[in-house]
C-alpha positions as a Markdown table, in Angstrom:
| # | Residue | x | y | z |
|---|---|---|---|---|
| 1 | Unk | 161.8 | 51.3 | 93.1 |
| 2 | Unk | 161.3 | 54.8 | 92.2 |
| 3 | Unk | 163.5 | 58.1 | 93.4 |
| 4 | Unk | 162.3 | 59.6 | 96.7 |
| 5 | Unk | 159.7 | 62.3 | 96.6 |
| 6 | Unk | 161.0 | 66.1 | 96.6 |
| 7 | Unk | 159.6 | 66.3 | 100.2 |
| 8 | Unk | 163.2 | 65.0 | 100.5 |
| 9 | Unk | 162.3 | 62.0 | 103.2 |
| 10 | Unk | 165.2 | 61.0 | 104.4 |
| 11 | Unk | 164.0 | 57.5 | 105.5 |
| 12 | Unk | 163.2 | 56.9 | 101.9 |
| 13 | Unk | 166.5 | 58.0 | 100.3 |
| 14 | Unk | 168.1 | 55.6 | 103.0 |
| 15 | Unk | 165.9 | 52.8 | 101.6 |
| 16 | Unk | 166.8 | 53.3 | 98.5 |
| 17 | Unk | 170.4 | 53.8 | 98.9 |
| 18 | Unk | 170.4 | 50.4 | 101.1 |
| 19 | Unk | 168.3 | 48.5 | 98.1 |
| 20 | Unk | 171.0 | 50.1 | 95.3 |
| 21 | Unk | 174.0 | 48.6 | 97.8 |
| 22 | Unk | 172.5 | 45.4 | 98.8 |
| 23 | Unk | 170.9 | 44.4 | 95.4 |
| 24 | Unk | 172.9 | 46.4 | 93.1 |
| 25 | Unk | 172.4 | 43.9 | 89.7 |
| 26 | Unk | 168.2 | 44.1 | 90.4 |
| 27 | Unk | 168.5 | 48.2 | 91.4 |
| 28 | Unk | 169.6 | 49.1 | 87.9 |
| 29 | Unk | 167.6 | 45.9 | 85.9 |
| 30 | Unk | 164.4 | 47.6 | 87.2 |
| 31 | Unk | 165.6 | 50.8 | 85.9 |
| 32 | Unk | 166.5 | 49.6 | 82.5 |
| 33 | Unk | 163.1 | 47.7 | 82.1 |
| 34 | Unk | 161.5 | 51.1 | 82.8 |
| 35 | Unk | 163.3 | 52.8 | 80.6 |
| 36 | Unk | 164.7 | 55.4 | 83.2 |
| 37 | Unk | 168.2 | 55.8 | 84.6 |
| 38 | Unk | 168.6 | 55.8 | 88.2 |
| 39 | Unk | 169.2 | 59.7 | 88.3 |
| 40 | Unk | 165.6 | 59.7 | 86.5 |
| 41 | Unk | 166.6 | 60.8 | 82.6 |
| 42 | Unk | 165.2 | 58.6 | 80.0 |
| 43 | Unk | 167.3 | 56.2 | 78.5 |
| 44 | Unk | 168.5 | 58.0 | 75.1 |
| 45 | Unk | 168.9 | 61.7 | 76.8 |
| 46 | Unk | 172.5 | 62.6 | 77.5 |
| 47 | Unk | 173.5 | 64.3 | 80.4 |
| 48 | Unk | 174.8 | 68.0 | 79.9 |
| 49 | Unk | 178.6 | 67.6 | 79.5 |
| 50 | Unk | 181.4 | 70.7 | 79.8 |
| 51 | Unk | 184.7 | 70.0 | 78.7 |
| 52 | Unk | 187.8 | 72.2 | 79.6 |
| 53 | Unk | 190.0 | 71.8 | 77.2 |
| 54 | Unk | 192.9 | 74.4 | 78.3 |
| 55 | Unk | 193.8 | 71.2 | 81.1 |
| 56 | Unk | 193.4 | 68.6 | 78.4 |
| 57 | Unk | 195.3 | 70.4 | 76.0 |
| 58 | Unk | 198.1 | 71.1 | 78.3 |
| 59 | Unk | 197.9 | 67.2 | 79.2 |
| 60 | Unk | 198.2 | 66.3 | 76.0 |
| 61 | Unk | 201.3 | 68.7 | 75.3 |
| 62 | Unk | 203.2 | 67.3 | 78.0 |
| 63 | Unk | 203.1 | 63.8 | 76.7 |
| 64 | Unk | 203.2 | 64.4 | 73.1 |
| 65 | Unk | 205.8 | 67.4 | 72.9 |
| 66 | Unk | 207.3 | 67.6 | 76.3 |
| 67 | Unk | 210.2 | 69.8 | 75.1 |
| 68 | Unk | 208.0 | 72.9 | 74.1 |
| 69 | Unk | 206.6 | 72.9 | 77.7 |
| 70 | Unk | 210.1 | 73.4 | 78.9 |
């Protein structure tokens, strides 16, 4: 079951979507024995990834050296 066309039908993202819900375990099996993920990216391509790390870093503080945050 492929992803729907870039005409955007809505009838066929709603078939798709129903499929993925109602047959979750054979909606990604066909994906893996196609060597695609779902959002259509081959298998050993990453997805572009951002990290903030002035959160993370703050995170981290907090629960590592809580009294310089004081």
């Amino acid at each position: 079951m492929g992803m729907p066309d870039a005409s955007g039908d809505l009838s066929s993202e709603m078939e798709v979507d129903a499929f993925r819900r109602l047959f979750p375990l054979r909606y990604f099996e066909r994906h893996l024995s196609e060597s695609i993920r779902p959002d259509a990216r081959p298998l050993g391509r990453a997805r572009d990834t951002t990290l903030a790390l002035g959160w993370f870093n703050i995170v981290i503080l907090s629960f590592s050296h809580p009294h310089l945050l004081s």
